[in-house]
C-alpha positions, 0 to 999 in steps of 0.5 A: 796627648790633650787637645786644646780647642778654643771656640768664642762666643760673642754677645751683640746686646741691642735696647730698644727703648721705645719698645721697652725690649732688649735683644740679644744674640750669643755667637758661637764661632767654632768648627761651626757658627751658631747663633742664639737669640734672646729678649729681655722686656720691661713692663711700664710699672718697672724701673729703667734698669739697663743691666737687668735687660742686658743679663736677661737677654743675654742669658736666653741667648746663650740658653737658645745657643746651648739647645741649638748646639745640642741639635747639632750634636744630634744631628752629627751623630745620626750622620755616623750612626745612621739612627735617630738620636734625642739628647737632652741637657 
């Protein structure tokens, strides 16, 4: 028999303009909530590009979010296992 489990992740994207910095946090509301961050900045020379900002914080939120997931796998499986586990991407 198949399970099907649906976990959804929410990105909140903040510009700060006067900053030249986008922020971006990724969600994920599952058995558990966990949440990455990512930024995105804009050196003076570039052009004012919202979405470039946007892509680049969002996908370093859900990079920062996939590692953080990853430690808590480790951690659920040292809870059965009683021994350290590192697992890599």
């Amino acid at each position: 028999m198949t399970h099907v489990r649906t976990w959804t992740v929410e990105i909140n994207i903040s510009e700060h303009e006067d900053e030249r910095r986008t922020h971006a946090d990724a969600i994920l509301r599952g058995s558990r909530t966990v949440c990455g961050r990512g930024e995105a900045r804009r050196r003076p020379s570039d052009r004012e590009v919202p979405e470039i900002g946007d892509e680049l914080a969002s996908a370093r939120a859900l990079a920062d979010l996939a590692y953080q997931l990853l430690d808590v796998a480790a951690g659920d499986i040292e809870q059965f296992t009683h021994k350290p586990v590192h697992l890599s991407s």
